[in-house]
FITI-895008 format. One record per residue (C-alpha): x negated, y, z; residue number from 1; residue in three letters. Coordinates in steps of 0.5 Angstrom, whole numbers, padded with zeros to 4 digits, always signed. Example, Ala and Ser with C-alpha at 12.3 -4.5 7.8 and 13.67 -1.06 7.14 Angstrom:
     c1     c2     c3    i   aa
  -0025  -0009  +0016    1  ALA
  -0027  -0002  +0014    2  SER
This chain:
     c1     c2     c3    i   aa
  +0022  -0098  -0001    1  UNK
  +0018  -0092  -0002    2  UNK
  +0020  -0090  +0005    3  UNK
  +0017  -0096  +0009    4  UNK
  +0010  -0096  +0004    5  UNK
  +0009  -0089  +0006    6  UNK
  +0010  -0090  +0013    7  UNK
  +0006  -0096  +0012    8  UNK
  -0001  -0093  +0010    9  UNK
  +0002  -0087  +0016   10  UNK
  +0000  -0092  +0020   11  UNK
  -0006  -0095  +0018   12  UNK
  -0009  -0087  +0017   13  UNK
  -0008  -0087  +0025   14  UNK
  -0009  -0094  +0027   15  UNK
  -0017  -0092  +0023   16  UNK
  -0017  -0085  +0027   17  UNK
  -0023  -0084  +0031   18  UNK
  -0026  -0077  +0036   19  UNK
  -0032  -0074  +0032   20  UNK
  -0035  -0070  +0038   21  UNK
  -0040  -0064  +0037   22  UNK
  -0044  -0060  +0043   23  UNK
  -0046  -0054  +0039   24  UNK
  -0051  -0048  +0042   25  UNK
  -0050  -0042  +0037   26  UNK
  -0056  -0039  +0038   27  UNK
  -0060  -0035  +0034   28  UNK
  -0066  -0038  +0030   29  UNK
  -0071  -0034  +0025   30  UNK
  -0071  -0037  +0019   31  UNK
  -0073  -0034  +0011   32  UNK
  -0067  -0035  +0007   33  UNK
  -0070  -0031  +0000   34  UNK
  -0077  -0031  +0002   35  UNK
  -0075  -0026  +0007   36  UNK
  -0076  -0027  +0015   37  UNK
  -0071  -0025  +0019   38  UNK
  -0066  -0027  +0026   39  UNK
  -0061  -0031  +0023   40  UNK
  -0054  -0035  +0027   41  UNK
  -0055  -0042  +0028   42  UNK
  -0053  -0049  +0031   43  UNK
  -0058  -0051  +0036   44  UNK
  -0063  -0048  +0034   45  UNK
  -0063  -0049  +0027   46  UNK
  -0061  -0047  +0021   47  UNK
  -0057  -0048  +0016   48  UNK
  -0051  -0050  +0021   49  UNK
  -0050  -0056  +0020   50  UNK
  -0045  -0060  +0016   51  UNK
  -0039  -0063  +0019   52  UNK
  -0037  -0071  +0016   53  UNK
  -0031  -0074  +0019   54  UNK
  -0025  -0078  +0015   55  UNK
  -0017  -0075  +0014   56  UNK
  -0013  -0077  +0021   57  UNK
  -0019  -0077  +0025   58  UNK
  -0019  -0072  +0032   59  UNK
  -0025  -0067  +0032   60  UNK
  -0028  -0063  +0038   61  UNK
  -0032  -0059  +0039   62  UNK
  -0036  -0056  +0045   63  UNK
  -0038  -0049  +0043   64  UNK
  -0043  -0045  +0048   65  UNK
  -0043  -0038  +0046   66  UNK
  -0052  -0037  +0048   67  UNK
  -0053  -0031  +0042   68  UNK
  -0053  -0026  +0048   69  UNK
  -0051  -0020  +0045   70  UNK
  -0045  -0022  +0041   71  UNK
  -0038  -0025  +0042   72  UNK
  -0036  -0030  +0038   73  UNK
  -0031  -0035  +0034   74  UNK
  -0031  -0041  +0030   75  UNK
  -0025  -0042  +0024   76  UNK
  -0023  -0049  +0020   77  UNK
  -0023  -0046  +0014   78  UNK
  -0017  -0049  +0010   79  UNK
  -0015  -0054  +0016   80  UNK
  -0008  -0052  +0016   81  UNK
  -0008  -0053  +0024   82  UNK
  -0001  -0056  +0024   83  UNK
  +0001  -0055  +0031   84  UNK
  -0004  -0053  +0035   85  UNK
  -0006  -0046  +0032   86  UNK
  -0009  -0043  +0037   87  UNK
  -0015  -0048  +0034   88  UNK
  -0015  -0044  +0028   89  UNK
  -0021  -0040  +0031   90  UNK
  -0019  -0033  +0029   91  UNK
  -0021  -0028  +0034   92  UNK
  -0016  -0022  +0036   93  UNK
  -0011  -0027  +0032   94  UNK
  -0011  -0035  +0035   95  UNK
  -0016  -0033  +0040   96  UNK
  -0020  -0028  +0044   97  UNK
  -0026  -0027  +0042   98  UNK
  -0032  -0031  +0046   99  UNK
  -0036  -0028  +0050  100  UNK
  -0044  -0029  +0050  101  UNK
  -0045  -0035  +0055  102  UNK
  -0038  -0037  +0056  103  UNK
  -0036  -0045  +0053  104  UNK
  -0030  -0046  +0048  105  UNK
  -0027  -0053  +0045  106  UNK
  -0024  -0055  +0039  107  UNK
  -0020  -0059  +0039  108  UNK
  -0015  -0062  +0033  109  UNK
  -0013  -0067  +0028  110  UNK
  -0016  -0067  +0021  111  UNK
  -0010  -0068  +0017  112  UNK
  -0013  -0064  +0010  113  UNK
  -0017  -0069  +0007  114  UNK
  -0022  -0065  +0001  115  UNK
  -0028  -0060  +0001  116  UNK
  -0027  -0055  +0007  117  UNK
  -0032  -0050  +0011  118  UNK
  -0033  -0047  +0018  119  UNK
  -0034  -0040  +0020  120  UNK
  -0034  -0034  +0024  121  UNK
  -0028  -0031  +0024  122  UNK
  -0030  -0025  +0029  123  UNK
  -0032  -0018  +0028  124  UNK
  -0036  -0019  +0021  125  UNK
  -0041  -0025  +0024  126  UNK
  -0041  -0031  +0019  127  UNK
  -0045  -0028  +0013  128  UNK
  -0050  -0027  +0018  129  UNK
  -0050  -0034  +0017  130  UNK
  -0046  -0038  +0023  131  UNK
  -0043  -0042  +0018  132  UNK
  -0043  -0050  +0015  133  UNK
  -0038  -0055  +0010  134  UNK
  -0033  -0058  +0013  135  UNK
  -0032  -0065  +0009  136  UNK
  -0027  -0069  +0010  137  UNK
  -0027  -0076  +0006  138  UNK
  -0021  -0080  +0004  139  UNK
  -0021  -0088  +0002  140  UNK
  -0014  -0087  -0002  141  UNK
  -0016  -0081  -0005  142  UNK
  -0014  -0082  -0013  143  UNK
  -0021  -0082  -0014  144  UNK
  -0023  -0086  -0010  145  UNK
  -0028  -0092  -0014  146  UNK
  -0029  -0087  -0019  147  UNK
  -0036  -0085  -0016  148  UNK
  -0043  -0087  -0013  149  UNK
  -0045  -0082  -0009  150  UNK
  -0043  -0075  -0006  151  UNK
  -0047  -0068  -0007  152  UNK
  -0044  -0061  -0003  153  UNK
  -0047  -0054  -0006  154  UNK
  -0046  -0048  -0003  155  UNK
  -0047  -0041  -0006  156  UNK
  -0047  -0036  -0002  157  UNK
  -0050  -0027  -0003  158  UNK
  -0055  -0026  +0003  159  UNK
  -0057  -0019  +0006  160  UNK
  -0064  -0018  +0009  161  UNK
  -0060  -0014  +0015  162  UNK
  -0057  -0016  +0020  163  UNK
  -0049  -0015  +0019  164  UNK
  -0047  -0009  +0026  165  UNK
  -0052  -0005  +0021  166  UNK
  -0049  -0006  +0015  167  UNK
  -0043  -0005  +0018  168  UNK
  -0045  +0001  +0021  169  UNK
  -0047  +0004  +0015  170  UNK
  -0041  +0001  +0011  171  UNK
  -0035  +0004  +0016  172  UNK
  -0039  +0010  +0017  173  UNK
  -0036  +0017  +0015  174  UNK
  -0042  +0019  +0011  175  UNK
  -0039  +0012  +0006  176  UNK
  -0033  +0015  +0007  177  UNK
  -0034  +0022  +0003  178  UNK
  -0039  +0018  -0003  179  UNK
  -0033  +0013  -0005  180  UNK
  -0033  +0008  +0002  181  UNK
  -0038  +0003  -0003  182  UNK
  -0040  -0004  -0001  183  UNK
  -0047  -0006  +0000  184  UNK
  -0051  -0010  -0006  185  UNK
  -0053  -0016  -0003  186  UNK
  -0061  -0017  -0003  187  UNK
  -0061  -0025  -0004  188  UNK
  -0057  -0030  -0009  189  UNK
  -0057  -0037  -0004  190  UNK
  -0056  -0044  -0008  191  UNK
  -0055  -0049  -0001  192  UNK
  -0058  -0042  +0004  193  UNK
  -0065  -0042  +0000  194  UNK
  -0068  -0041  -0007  195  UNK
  -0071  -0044  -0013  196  UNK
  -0066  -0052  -0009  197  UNK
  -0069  -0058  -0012  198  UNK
  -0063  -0064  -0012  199  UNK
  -0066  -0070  -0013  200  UNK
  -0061  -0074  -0018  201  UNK
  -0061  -0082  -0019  202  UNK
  -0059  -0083  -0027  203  UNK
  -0054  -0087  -0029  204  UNK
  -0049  -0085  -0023  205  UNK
  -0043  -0081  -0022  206  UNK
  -0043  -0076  -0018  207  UNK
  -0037  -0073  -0013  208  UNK
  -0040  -0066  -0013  209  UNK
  -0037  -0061  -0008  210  UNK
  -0038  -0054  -0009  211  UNK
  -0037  -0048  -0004  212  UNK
  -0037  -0040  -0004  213  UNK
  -0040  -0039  +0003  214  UNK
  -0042  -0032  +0001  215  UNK
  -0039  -0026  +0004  216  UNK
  -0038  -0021  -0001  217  UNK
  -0039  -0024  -0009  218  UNK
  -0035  -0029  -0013  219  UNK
  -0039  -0033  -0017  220  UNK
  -0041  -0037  -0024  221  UNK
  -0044  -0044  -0023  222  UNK
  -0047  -0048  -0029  223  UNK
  -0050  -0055  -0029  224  UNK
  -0054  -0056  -0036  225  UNK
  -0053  -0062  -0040  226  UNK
  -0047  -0064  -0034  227  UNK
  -0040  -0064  -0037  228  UNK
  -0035  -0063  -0030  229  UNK
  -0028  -0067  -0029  230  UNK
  -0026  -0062  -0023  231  UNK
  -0021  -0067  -0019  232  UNK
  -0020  -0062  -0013  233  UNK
  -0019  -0055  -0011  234  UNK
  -0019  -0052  -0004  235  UNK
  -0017  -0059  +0000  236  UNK
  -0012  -0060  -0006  237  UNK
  -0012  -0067  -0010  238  UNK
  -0011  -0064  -0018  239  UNK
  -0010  -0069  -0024  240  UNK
  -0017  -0070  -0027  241  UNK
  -0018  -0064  -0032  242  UNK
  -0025  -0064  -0036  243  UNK
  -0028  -0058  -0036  244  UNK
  -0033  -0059  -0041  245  UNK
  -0039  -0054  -0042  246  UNK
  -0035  -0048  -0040  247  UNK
  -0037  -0043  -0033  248  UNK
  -0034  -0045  -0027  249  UNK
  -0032  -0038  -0023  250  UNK
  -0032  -0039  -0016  251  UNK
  -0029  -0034  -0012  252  UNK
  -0032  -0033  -0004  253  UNK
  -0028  -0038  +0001  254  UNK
  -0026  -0043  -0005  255  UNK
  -0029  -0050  -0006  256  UNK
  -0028  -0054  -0013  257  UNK
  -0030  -0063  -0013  258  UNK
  -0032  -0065  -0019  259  UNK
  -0034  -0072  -0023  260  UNK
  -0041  -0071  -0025  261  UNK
  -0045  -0076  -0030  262  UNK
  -0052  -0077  -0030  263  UNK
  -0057  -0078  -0035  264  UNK
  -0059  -0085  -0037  265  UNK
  -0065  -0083  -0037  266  UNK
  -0071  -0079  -0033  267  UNK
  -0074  -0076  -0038  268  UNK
  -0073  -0069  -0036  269  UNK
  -0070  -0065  -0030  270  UNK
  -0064  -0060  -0032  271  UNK
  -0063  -0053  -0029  272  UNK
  -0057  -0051  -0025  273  UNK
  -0055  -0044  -0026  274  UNK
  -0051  -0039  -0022  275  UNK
  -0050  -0031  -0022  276  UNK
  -0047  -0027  -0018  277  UNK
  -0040  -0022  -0020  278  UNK
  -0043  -0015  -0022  279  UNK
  -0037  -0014  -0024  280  UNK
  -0036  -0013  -0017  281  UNK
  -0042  -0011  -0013  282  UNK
  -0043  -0006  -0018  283  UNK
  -0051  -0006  -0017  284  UNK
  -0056  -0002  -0019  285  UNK
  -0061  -0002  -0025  286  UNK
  -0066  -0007  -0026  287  UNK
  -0062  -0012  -0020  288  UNK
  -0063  -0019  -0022  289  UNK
  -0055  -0023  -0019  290  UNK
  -0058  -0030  -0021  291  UNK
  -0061  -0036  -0018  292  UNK
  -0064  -0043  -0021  293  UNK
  -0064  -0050  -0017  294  UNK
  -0065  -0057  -0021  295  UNK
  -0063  -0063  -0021  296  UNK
  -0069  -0067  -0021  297  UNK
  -0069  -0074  -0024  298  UNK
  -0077  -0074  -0024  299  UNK
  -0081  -0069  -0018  300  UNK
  -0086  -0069  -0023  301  UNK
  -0084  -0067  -0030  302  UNK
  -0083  -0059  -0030  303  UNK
  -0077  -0056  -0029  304  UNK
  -0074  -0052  -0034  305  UNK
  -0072  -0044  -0034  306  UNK
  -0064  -0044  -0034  307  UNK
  -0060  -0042  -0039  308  UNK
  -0058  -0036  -0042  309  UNK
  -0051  -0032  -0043  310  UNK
  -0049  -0027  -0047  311  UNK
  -0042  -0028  -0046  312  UNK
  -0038  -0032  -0041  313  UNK
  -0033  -0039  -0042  314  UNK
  -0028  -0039  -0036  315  UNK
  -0025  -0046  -0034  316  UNK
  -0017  -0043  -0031  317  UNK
  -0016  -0046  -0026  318  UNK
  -0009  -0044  -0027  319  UNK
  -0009  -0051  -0032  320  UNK
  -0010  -0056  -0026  321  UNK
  -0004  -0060  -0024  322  UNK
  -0003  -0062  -0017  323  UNK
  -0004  -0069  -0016  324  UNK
  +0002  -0070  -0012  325  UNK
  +0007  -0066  -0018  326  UNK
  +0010  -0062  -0013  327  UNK
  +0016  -0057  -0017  328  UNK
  +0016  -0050  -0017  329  UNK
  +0019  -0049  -0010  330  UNK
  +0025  -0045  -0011  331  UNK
  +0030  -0041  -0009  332  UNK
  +0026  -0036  -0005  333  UNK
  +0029  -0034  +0001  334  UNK
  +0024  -0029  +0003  335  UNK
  +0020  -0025  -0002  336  UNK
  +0014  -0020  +0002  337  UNK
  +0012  -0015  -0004  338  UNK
  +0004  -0012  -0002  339  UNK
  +0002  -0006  -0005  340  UNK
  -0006  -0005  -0004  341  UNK
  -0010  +0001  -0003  342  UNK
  -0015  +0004  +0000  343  UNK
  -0014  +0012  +0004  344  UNK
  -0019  +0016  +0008  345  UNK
  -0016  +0016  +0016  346  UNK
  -0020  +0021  +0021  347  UNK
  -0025  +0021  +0016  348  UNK
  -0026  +0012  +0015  349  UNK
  -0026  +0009  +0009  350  UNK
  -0019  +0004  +0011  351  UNK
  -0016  -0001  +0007  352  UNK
  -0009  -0002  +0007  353  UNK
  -0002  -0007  +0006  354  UNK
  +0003  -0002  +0004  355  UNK
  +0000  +0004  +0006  356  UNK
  -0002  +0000  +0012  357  UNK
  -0008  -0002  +0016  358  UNK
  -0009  -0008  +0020  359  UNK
  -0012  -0007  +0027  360  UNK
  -0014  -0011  +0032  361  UNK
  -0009  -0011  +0038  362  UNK
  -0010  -0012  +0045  363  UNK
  -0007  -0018  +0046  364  UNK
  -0008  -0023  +0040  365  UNK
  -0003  -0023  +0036  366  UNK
  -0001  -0031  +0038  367  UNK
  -0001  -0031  +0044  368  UNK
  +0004  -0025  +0044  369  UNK
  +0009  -0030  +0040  370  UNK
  +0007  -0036  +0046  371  UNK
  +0008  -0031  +0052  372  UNK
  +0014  -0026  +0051  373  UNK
  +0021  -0027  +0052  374  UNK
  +0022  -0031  +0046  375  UNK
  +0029  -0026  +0044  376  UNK
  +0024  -0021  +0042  377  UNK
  +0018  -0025  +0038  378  UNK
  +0022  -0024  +0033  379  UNK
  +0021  -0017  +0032  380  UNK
  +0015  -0015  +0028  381  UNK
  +0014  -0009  +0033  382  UNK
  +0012  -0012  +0039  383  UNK
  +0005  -0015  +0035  384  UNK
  +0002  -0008  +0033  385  UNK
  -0001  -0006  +0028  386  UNK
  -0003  -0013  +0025  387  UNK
  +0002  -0012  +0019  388  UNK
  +0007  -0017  +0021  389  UNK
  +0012  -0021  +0017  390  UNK
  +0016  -0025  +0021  391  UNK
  +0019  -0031  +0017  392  UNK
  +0023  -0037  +0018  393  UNK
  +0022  -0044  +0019  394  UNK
  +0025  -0047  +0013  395  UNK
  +0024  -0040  +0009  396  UNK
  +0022  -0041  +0002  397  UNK
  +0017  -0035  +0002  398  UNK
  +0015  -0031  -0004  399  UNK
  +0009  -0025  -0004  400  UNK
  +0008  -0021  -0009  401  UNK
  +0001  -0018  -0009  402  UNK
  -0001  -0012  -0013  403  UNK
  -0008  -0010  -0014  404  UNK
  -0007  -0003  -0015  405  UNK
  -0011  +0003  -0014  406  UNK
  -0015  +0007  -0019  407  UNK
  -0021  +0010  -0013  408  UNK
  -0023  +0003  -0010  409  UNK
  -0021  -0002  -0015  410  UNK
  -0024  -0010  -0015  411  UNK
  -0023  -0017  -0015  412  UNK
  -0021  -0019  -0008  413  UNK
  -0021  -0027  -0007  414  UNK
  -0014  -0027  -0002  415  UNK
  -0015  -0034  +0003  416  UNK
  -0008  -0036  +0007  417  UNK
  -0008  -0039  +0013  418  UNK
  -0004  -0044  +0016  419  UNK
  -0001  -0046  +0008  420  UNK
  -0004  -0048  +0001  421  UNK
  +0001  -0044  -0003  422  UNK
  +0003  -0045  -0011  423  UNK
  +0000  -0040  -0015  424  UNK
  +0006  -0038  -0021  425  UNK
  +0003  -0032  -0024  426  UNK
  -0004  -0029  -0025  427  UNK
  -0004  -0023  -0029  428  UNK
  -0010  -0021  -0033  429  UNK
  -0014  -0015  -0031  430  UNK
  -0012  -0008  -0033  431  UNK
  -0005  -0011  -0032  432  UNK
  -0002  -0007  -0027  433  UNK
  +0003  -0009  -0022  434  UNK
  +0008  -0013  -0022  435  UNK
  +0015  -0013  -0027  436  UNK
  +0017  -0020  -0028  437  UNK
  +0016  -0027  -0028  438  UNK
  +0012  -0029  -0034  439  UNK
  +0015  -0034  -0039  440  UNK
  +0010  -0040  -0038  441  UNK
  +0010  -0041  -0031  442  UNK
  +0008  -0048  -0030  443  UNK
  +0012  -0055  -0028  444  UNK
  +0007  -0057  -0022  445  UNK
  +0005  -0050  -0021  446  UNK
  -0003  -0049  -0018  447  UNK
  -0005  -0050  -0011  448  UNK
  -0010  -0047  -0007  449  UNK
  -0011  -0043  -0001  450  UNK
  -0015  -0038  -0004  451  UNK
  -0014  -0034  -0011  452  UNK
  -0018  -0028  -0013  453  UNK
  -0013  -0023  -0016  454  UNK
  -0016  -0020  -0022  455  UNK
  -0018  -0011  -0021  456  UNK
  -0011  -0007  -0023  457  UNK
  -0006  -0013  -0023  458  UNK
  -0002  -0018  -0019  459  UNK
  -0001  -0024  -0017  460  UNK
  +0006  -0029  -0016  461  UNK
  +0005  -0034  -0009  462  UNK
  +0010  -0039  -0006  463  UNK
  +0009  -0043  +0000  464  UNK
  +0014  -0047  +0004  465  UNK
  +0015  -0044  +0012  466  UNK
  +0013  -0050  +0015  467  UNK
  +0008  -0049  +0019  468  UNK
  +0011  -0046  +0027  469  UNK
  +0005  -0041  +0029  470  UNK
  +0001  -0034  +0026  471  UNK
  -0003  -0034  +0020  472  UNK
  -0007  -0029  +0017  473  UNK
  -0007  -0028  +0009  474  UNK
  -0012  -0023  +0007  475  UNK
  -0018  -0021  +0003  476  UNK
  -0023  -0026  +0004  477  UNK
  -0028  -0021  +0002  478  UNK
  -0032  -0019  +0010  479  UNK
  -0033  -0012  +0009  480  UNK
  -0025  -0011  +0007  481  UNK
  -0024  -0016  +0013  482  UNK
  -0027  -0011  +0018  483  UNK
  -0023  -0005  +0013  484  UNK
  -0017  -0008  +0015  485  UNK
  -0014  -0011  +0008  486  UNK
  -0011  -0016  +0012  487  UNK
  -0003  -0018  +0014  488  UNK
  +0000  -0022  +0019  489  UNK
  +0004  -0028  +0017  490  UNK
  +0008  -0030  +0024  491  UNK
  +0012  -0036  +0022  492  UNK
  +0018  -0039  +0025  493  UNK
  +0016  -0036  +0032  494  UNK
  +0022  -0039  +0036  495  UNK
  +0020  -0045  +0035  496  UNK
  +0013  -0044  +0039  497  UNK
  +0017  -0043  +0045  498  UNK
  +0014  -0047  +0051  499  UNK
  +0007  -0047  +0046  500  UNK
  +0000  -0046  +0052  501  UNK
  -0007  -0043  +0050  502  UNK
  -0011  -0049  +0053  503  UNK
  -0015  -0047  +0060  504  UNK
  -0022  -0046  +0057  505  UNK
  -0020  -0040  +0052  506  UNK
  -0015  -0037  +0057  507  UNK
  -0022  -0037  +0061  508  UNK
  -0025  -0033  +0054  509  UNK
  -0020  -0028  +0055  510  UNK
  -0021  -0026  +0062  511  UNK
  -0028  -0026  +0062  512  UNK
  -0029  -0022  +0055  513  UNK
  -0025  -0019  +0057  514  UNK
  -0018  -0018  +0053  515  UNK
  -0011  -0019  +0055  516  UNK
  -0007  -0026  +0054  517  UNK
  +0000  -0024  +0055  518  UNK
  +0005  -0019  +0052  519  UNK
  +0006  -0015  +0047  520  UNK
  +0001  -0011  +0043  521  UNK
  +0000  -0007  +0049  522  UNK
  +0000  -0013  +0054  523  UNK
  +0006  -0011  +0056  524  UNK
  +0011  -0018  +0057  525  UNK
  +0016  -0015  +0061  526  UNK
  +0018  -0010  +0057  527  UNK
  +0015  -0012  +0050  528  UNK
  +0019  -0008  +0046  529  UNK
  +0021  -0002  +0050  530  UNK
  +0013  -0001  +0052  531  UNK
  +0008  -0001  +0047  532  UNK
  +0005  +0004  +0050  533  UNK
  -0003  +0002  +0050  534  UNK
  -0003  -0001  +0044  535  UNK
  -0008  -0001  +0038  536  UNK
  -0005  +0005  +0033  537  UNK
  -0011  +0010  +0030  538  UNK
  -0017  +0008  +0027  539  UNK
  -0023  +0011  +0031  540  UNK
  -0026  +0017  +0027  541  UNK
  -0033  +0013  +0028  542  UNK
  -0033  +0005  +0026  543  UNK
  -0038  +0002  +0029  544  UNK
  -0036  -0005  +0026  545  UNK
């Protein structure tokens, strides 16, 4: 019986399924975000990007024309596991070839994820530039479906008032390298891309609200004034409905949170939103002020009132949520991958490294690779490069342990998995070193989520199921440590890709950018694993991002 109702409620999504198309000119738009003008990325011709709606099982195309002129570009779903199509996933080097300035691209896949998502760059450090947008994918049989009146979307975001090559210029530079490789302080805190955001409330309402940290560097704190929350997602996934109360929600970069929101009965007043950035991680100097205010305004006349003061914080854990679907503890692992993280000087750069490793782009994306090599060797981690690859199997139980480890450059660092949402067994606390063993209290229904911030000096215990046919990449969603190479390569279940082909137009990218599309990590496809001879294997002495 449960089969057939479940076949059943299949059928009518896809019966209801509808194309949503979108024609996007990336452009660049000037805008002053902050109070400070300067050249921004947008969607034709404005800014901030768009935000995409579409309802779960619908097909979403859209046409890119890349008309920045002088930067490639790319555009991932983040959170959208690209079931069967991952060469949608939008990540250049990886499921695609960069896009070149004046070239077109599609994308085009089935939304099977319902919740709170967003879009972005994924090339070369671009989207905190701002080319990056929500993502909402609405579901009727959500289990909070009824139990709200209208939807409000929040993003949060560190903004910089200059332009990402130069800041990345800097960041890479050799000079960065000998005083400790330090991060730049961002020179803005954004609620919905501005500052001081009105959002107008109706009283006597409950609000779905959705949240999310489009920022590139900084995890953040969120505070609604006199408005308890009821959090009822995470990343894309449904929770059992946890009430939060008055306690601090701590939202890492690449995270979304839904909650159930009550207004006021009355609009006697208008209360404020707080938000601060992590200085814990930016590590900002004297007199830097982290924090932003916005309203919910229930009358436009009354004044608004300052936010609240903190001297200490009272952290929701969201490793108390429990998926609403009460999936078990996936067990046994078949396929355990231990990361130890760390940071080294390479020819004078400041590297980010996975087992004494960096990731570095190859000349061939890392998908392509695995569509077009004789398929008895795409199983062989040699022939991707230096992308840190583990190749898993279709069916694997596949555990990562992550330490955090290293005492000259240590931070927070939100890690965002492609392809999978994944359960969150452990999460140690801070200054608690690599892992050992298996705590005590490892939850039933463990926590999922696609993104988790793993705390400074200390671990964290992840599973996934092997599932999802294609390459992924599992990294620090921290956009400096991205272009330092703090990233490594799922490739999943790569026999099973065979007969898989790139569509024409993102073939026409590569040749027009140009970057090869067949072989190994050198371009080689007859001999994948004898000539890799070309491939990617030092860090230039000078990055210029």
């Amino acid at each position: 019986m449960l089969f057939l109702i479940l076949s059943f409620l299949i059928f009518v999504v896809l019966a209801c399924a509808k194309t949503v198309t979108y024609d996007w000119e990336i452009t660049w738009v000037t805008a002053s975000p902050g109070g400070f003008t300067r050249p921004v990325i947008g969607i034709n011709g404005e800014w901030p990007c768009p935000t995409v709606e579409v309802d779960v099982g619908d097909r979403l195309v859209v046409h890119v024309t890349n008309s920045l002129g002088n930067q490639s570009t790319s555009l991932h779903w983040h959170g959208q596991n690209q079931r069967g199509t991952p060469y949608m996933d939008g990540t250049s080097g990886v499921a695609q070839c960069p896009i070149p300035p004046g070239s077109y691209f599609t994308y085009d896949f089935t939304v099977a994820q319902a919740g709170t998502y967003w879009y972005h760059s994924h090339n070369m450090g671009q989207f905190p530039d701002g080319l990056r947008g929500p993502l909402i994918v609405h579901d009727s049989a959500a289990p909070f479906a009824g139990k709200y009146d209208k939807e409000l979307t929040i993003t949060l975001s560190d903004w910089y008032h200059k332009q990402m090559p130069e800041l990345l210029g800097s960041y890479e530079s050799i000079s960065n390298a000998n005083t400790g490789g330090q991060e730049p302080v961002p020179d803005a805190n954004l609620i919905n891309d501005s500052i001081n955001t009105q959002i107008p409330v109706e009283p006597g309402k409950t609000y779905l609200v959705r949240i999310i940290n489009v920022g590139n560097f900084a995890g953040q704190a969120i505070y609604f004034d006199g408005h308890p929350f009821t959090a009822v997602e995470v990343d894309g996934v449904y929770v059992d409905a946890s009430y939060v109360g008055s306690k601090n929600i701590r939202i890492a970069t690449g995270q979304r949170w839904s909650f159930l929101v009550n207004t006021k009965n009355s609009t006697s007043k208008n209360f404020a939103i707080y938000t601060t950035l992590d200085v814990n991680m930016i590590l900002p100097p004297p007199g830097y002020n982290p924090n932003q205010t916005a309203w919910l305004v229930y009358d436009k006349k009354k004044p608004l009132p300052p936010a609240p003061t903190f001297s200490t914080f009272d952290f929701f854990d969201d490793m108390s949520l429990v998926p609403s679907d009460h999936q078990p503890l996936l067990e046994p692992v078949t396929h355990q991958i231990k990361m130890d993280t760390g940071w080294a000087n390479m020819n004078g750069v400041s590297r980010a490294t996975i087992n004494n490793s960096t990731y570095l782009t190859q000349k061939v994306p890392s998908l392509y690779t695995a569509l077009t090599v004789p398929s008895r060797y795409t199983s062989n981690p040699l022939i991707y490069g230096h992308v840190n690859p583990y190749v898993i199997k279709s069916g694997d139980i596949v555990e990562i342990i992550l330490n955090n480890i290293n005492p000259l450059h240590n931070n927070l660092h939100p890690w965002h998995l492609h392809g999978h949402s994944f359960q969150v067994l452990q999460r140690s606390d801070p200054n608690t070193g690599a892992f050992t063993n298996y705590s005590n209290n490892i939850a039933q229904f463990p926590l999922k989520r696609d993104t988790i911030m793993v705390n400074i000096n200390s671990h964290v215990v992840i599973r996934f199921r092997a599932d999802n046919p294609g390459v992924w990449l599992f990294h620090c969603h921290i956009e400096w440590h991205i272009e330092a190479g703090l990233v490594a390569t799922i490739i999943e279940a790569p026999d099973l890709l065979t007969g898989m082909r790139p569509p024409s137009d993102h073939i026409k990218a590569c040749e027009k950018y140009p970057m090869k599309w067949e072989g190994n990590a050198a371009g080689d496809v007859r001999r994948p694993l004898d000539n890799l001879n070309g491939s990617v294997r030092t860090v230039p002495r000078v990055m210029n991002g």
